[in-house]
N, C-alpha and C positions, 0 to 999 in steps of 0.2 A: 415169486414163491407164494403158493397159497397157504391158509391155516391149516387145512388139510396135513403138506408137508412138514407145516411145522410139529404138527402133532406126531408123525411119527419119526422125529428127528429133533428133538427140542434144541440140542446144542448148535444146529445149523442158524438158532435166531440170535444172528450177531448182535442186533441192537439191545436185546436183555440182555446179554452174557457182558456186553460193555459196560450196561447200566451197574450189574452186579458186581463188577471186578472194580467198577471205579467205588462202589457203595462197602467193597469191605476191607474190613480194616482193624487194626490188633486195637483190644480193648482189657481193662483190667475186670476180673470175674467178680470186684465189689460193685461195679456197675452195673453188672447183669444179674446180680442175686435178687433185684423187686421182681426183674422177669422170670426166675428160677420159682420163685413163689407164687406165681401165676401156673406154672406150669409148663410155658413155653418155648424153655431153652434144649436145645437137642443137639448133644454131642457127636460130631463125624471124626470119624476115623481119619487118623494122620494116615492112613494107605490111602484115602480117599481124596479127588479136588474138589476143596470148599467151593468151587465157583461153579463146575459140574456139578454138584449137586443142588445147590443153590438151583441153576437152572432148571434141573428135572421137577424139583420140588415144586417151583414157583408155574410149570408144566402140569405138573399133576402126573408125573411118569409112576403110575402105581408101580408095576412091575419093577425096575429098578430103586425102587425107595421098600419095597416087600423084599427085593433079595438083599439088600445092605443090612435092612434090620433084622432078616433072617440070619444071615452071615455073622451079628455084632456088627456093624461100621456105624450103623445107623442106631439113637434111640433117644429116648430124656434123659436129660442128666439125674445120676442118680444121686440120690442123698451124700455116698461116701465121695463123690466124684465133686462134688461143691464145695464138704467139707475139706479136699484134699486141695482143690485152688482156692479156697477162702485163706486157709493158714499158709499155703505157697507164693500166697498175695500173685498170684498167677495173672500173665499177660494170654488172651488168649486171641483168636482170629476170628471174627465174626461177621456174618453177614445176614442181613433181614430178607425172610421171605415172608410176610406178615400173612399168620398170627406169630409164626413164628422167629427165634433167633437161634441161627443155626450155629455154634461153636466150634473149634477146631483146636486144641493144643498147639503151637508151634513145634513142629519137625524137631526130633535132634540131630542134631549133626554127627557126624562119625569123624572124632580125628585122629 
């Protein structure tokens, strides 16, 4: 496989998507509030896979990171969105694509 194909196929590169699946992991949002004030932290969408994205991003897939954050799935966490997991002492799912930390809500369950 060349880098070529990996470019227009980022989730075909097994070895990052491994690196990344094994790299994320639930974390509570008092940990990620130094990086919220850096500015770094970006909320995905529970429609969306934290690890699929993670890759794209870590790709550089403009195109699919423009239509998420056109759509909403994709953006910074916004002020009320910190202040809502600060006081929910909220666990959330996260994974580094450095500079970034990309966050996720854990899914609710329907029962």
């Amino acid at each position: 496989m060349t880098n070529e194909s990996l470019k227009l196929d980022p989730l075909k590169d097994s070895e990052l998507h491994d690196k990344i699946n094994r790299e994320t992991a639930r974390i509570a949002w008092s940990e990620l509030e130094r990086h919220f004030a850096h500015g770094v932290v970006v909320y995905v969408s529970e429609d969306l896979d934290l690890v699929e994205v993670a890759l794209r991003v870590a790709h550089d897939d403009k195109a699919s990171v423009s239509r998420w954050m056109s759509e909403g799935k994709l953006a910074k966490v916004s002020d009320l969105q910190a202040q809502t997991w600060q006081a929910a002492d909220a666990q959330l799912w996260a994974s580094v694509v450095s500079p970034f930390v990309l966050v996720q809500p854990e899914k609710k369950q329907l029962h």
